[in-house]
N, C-alpha and C positions, 0 to 999 in steps of 0.2 A: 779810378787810377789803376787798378789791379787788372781790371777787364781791359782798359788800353793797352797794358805790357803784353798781354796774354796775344793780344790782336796781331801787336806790330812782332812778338815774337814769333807767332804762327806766318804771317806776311812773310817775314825775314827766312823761315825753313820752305818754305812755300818758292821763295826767290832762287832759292842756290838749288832746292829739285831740280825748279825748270830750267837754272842756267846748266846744271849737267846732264838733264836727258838732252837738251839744244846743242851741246858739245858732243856727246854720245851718237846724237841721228849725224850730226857733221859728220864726226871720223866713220861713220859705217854707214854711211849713204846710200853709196853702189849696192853691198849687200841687202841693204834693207828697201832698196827701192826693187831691184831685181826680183828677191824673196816676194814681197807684195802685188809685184805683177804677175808675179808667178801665180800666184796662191789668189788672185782675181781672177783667173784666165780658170783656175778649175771651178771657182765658184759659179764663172759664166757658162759654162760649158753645163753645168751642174744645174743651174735654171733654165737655160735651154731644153734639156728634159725634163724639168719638171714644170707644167703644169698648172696655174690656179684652176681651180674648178667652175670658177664664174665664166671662164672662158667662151663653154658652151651655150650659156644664157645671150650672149651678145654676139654681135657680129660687125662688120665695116672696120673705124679705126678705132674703136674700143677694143674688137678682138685683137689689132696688132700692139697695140701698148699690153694689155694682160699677156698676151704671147711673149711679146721679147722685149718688154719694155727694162723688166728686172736684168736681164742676158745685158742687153746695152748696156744696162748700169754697172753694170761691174769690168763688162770690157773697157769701156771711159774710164774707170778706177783703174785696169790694167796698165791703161797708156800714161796716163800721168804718171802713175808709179815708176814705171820704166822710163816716160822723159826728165824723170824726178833724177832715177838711179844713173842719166847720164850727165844730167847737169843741172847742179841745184841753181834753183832760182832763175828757173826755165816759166816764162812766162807763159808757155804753151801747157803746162804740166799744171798752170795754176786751172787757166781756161779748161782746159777738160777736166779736172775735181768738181767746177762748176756747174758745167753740163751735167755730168753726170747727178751733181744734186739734182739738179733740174728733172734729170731724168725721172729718176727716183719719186719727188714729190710727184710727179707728172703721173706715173705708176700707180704711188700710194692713193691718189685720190679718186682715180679712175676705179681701182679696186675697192674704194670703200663705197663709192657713187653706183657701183655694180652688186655689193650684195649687201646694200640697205635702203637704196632707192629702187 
């Protein structure tokens, strides 16, 4: 009995969190879609120079996913964010967060397939 109140009253703090960070990202959208793409675009810029080191063990399209697979993924996080910060519930802004997972896992496995296979 005790542990059900405990549940539904964590449930119930747990509800009104998320209903106010989901009114919170509403009213400050623009800013935080803008800020996000912002702050994507130096992280890409920022994997663009940097590097995995497995790089040099491979070459063809293993070398191009290690090189700028990470760099895409975060430019893809750029765009959505910024078609986010111009109109929420941009179906275009879903689609590239998409890809960009896509990217990403595409990245991660390539890199793990490179320095343990």
């Amino acid at each position: 009995m005790i542990r059900s109140l405990v549940s539904v009253h964590a449930t119930g703090l747990l509800l009104i969190y998320n209903q106010h960070m989901k009114r919170y990202f509403e009213k400050h959208h623009r800013f935080l879609g803008f800020t996000g793409s912002l702050a994507a675009l130096v992280v890409a810029v920022i994997y663009f120079k940097v590097i995995p080191e497995e790089v040099s063990a491979v070459s063809g399209f293993q070398e191009m996913i290690l090189r700028y697979g990470h760099s895409l993924c975060w430019l893809l996080i750029a765009g959505a964010s910024f078609r986010w910060a111009i109109k929420r519930g941009d179906k275009w802004s879903e689609i590239l967060a998409y890809v960009a997972l896509a990217t990403y896992i595409i990245f991660i496995v390539t890199l793990l397939i490179t320095k343990f296979i």
